[in-house]
C-alpha positions in Angstrom: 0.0 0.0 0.0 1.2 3.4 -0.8 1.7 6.5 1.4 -1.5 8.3 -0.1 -3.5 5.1 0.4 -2.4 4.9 4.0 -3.4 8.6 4.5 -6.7 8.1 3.1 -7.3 5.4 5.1 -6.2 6.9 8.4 -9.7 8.7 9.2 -11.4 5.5 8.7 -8.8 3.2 11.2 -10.1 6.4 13.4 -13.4 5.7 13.4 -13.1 2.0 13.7 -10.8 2.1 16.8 -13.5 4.2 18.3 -16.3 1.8 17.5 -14.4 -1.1 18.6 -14.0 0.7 22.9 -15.8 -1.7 25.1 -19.4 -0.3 25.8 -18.4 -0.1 29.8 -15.3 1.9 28.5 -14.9 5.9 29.5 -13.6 8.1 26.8 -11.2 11.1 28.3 -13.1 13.7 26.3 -10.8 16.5 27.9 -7.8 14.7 26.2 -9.1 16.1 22.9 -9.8 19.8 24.3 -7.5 22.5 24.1 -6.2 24.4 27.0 -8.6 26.9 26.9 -11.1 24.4 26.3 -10.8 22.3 29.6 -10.2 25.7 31.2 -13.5 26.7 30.5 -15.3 23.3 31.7 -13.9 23.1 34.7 -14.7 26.4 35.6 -18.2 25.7 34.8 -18.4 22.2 36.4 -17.4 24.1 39.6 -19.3 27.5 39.6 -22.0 26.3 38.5 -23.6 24.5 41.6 -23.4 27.7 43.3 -25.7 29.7 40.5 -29.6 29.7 41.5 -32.9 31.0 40.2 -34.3 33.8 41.1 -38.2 34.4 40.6 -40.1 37.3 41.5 -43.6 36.8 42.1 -46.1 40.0 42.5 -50.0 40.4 44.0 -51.8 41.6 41.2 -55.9 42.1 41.8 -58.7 40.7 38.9 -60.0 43.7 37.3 -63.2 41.6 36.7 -64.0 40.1 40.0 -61.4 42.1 42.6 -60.1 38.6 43.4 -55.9 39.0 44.2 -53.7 36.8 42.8 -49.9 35.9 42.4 -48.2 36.3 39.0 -44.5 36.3 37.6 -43.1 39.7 38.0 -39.5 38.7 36.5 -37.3 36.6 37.1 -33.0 36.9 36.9 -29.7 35.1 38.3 -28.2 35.1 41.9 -25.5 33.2 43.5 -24.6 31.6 46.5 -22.6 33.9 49.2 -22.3 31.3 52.0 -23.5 28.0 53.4 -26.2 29.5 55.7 -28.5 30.6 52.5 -27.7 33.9 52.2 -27.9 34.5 47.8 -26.5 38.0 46.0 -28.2 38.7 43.5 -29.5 43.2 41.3 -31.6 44.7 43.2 -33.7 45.4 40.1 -34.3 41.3 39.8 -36.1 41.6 43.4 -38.1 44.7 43.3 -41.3 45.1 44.1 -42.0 41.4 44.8 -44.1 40.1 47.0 -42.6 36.3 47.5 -39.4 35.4 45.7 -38.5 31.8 45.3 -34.9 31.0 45.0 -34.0 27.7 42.8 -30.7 26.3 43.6 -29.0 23.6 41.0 -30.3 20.9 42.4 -34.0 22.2 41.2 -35.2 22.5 44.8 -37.5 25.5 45.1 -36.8 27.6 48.3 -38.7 30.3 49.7 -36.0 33.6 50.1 -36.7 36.6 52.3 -35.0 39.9 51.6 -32.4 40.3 54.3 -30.8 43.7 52.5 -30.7 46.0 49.7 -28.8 49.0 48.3 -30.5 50.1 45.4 -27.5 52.7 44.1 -25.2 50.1 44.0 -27.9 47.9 42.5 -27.4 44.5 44.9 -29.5 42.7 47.3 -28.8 40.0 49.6 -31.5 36.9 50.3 -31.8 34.4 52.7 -32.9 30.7 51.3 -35.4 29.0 54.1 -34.0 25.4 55.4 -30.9 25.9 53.1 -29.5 22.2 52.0 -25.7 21.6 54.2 -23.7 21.0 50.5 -24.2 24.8 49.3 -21.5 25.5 47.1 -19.8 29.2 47.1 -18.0 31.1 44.7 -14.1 31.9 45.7 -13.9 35.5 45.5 -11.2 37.2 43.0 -9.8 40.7 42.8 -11.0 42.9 40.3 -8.6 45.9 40.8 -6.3 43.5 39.0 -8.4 43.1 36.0 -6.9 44.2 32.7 -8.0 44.5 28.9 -8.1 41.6 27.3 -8.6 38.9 30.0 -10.8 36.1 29.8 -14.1 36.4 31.9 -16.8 33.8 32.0 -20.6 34.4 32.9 -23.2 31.9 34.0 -27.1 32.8 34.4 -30.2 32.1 33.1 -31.1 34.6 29.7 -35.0 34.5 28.6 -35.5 31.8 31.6 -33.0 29.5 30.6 -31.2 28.1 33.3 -27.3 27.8 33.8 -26.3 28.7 30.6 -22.3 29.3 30.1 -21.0 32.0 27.5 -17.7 33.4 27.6 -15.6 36.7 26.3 -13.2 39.3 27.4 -12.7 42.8 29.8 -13.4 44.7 27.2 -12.9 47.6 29.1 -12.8 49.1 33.1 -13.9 52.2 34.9 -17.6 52.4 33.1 -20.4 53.9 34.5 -23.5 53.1 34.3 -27.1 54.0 36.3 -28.7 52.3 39.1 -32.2 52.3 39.9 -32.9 55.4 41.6 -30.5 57.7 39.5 -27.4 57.1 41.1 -23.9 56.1 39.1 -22.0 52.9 40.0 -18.6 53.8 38.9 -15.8 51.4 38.1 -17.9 48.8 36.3 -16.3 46.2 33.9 -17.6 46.1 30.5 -17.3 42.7 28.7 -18.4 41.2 25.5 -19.8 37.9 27.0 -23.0 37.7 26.2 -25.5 39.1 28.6 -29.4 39.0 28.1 -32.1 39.9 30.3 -32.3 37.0 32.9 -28.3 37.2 33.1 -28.8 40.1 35.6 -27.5 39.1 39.1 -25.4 36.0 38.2 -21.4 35.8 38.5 -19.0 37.5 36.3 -15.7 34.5 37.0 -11.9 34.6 35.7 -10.0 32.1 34.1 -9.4 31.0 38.0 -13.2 30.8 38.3 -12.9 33.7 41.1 -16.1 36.2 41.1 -14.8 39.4 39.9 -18.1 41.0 39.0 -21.8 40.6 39.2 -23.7 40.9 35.7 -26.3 43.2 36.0 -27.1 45.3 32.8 -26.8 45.2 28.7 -26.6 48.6 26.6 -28.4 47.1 23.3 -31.0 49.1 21.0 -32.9 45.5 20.4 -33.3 44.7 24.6 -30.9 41.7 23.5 -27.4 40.9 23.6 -24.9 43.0 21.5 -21.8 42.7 22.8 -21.8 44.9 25.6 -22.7 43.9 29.3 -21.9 45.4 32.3 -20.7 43.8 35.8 -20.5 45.4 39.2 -17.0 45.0 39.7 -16.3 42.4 42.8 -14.6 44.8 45.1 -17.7 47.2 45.4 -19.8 43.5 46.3 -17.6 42.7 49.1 -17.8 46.3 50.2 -21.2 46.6 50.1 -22.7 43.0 51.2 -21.3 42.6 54.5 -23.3 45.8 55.4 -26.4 44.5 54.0 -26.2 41.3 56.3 -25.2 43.2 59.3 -27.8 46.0 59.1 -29.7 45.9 55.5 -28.4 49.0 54.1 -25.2 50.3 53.2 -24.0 52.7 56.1 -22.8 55.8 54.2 -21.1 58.7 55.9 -23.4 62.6 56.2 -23.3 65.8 57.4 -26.7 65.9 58.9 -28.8 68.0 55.5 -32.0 67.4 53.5 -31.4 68.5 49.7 -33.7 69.2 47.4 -34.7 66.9 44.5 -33.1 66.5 41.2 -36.2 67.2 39.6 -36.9 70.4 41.5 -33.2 71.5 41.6 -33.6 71.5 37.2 -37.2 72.9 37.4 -36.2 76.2 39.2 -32.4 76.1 37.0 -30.9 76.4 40.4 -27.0 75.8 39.7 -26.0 73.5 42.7 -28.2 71.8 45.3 -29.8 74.1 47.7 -30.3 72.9 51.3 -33.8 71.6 52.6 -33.6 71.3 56.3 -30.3 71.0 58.4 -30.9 68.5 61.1 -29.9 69.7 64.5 -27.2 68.6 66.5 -25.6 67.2 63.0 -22.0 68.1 61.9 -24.0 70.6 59.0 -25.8 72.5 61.6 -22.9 72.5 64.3 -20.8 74.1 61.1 -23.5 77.0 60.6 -25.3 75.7 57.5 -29.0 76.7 57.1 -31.7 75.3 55.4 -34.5 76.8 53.8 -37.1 78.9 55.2 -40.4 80.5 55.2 -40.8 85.0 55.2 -43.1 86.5 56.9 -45.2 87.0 53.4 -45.0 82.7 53.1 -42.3 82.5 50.6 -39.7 80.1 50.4 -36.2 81.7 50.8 -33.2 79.4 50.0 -30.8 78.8 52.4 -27.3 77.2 51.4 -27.2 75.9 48.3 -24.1 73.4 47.8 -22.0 74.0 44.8 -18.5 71.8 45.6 -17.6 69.0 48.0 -14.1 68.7 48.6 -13.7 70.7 45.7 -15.6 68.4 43.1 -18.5 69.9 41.7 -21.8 69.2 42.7 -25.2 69.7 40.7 -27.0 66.5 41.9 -27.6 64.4 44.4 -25.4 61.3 42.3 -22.5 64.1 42.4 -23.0 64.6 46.0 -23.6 61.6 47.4 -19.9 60.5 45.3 -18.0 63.6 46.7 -19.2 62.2 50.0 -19.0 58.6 49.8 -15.4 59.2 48.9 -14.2 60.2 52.5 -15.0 58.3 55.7 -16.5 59.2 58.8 -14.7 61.3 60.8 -13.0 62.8 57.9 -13.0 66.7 57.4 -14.4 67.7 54.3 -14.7 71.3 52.8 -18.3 72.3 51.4 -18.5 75.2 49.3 -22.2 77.1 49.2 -23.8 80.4 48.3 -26.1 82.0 51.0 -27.9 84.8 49.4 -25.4 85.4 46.7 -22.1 85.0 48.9 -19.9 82.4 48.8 -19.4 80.0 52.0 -17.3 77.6 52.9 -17.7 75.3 56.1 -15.6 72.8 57.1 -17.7 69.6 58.2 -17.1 66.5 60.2 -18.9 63.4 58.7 -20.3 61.1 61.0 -22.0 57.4 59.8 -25.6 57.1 59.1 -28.1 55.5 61.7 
């Protein structure tokens, strides 16, 4: 036989070999995978287990016979934070429900209770009743080390579709995008794994299969995937979920003021963010700030109306709350104001919310 003969023949003795394995036989499929390949399976065989279900169920009343009922509200992606139940998932997945049921890998169906949210950073934490003792959890990874070009895997469930696997890049850091409730969450990781409504909520892993975000929105004219998705990057989450499990809210440092609303504040063209109320006994009142007030005739007069914190501009409550949020308590911060046409400037103490 000649050389080309053999060759020609060599697919066949392939197939043959193959057919000829003992049925009882196990076939190393992972011998025939590239790097990347097995990479990416064993990440999901691991991660996986610890990806749930999250449905959010709402009361809605029979506009024909007043009767209330339960109906789907939405549903999204979560994952397990520890072995006593506790689940992360967008806050946007669980609001406005009335009974969310968490469904772990197993397909048990668990009843979750809301144990904390924070709305501008868009997470919530839930607590699974009678959680099974083999919970799996996610090892948690460092996204200030994230660069360009990395791999990033991302497991949820898009359009109901549980545990589904797809795969890309950082395709770039520092984003911003908007929480519900108008507030910026800075630093977010843009990747090209696809991400489709239902994804929201579920992990965001490396090519360790570390958590280094939580996927929680798309930017995509068709509601679909397009390439670009969106991950809280894992450094805010382990900021911001231990405070929801200790006291279900995130404890943010103040100087002791009501400010007026967004809304208002572009209504009236006011440049800055005049003062509402200043709380007595709080480091804004104990600086001198005043709030609005009432003149003898019934008309509002302004009081302070905050133009800088700390020297960064302020003409929101998003641009506020950031110049705050970016100092601790007990820091000095320097607040810049204009009290009937003057310029002020207080130096105030921040002190941690109750």
């Amino acid at each position: 036989m000649n050389r080309g003969s053999r060759a020609a023949l060599a697919p066949w003795l392939a197939v043959l070999l193959l057919v000829a394995l003992p049925a009882a036989a196990e076939v190393d499929y992972l011998s025939f995978a590239t790097e990347d390949e097995a990479n990416t399976t064993e990440i999901f065989r691991k991660a996986s287990p610890a990806v749930v279900f999250v449905t959010n169920t709402a009361l809605r009343r029979s506009l024909f016979n007043l009767d209330v009922r339960e109906i789907p509200r939405g549903s999204g992606t979560g994952f397990v934070w520890d072995r006593q139940g506790l689940i992360v998932t967008n806050f946007h997945v669980i609001a406005g429900a009335h009974k969310l049921t968490v469904t772990l890998a197993d397909r048990s169906e668990h009843d979750a209770q809301v144990i904390g949210v924070a709305p501008e950073k868009d997470l919530a934490v839930l607590r699974i009743e009678n959680p099974p003792d083999d919970l799996t959890t996610l090892p948690l990874g460092e996204s200030s080390e994230l660069t360009v070009g990395r791999k990033v895997l991302a497991i949820g469930n898009p359009f109901g579709l549980d545990t589904t696997l797809t795969t890309g890049i950082v395709s770039a850091l520092g984003r911003e995008i908007q929480a519900p409730g108008n507030r910026k969450i800075r630093g977010v990781i843009q990747t090209d794994a696809a991400i489709n409504p239902g994804n929201s909520g579920g992990p965001l892993l490396n090519s360790l299969g570390q958590l280094i975000g939580v996927n929680t929105a798309i930017y995509s004219p068709s509601g679909a995937s397009a390439g670009i998705g969106f991950a809280i990057p894992v450094n805010t989450v382990e900021e911001v979920v231990p405070q929801l499990i200790a006291y279900g809210r995130v404890l943010r440092p103040i100087i002791g003021v009501e400010l007026a609303s967004d809304r208002w504040v572009r209504r009236q063209r006011i440049d800055g963010l005049p003062v509402v109320r200043v709380f007595p006994g709080l480091p804004a009142a104990e600086a001198g700030m005043t709030g609005a007030w009432r003149n003898a005739r019934g008309e509002v007069v302004l009081g302070d109306i905050i133009t800088h914190v700390d020297g960064r501009r302020v003409r929101s409550h998003d641009d506020y709350f950031s110049a705050v949020e970016a100092r601790e308590p007990g820091d000095t911060v320097e607040v810049k104001s204009r009290l009937a046409g003057e310029e002020r400037r207080y130096s105030v103490t921040l002190i941690e919310s109750q």
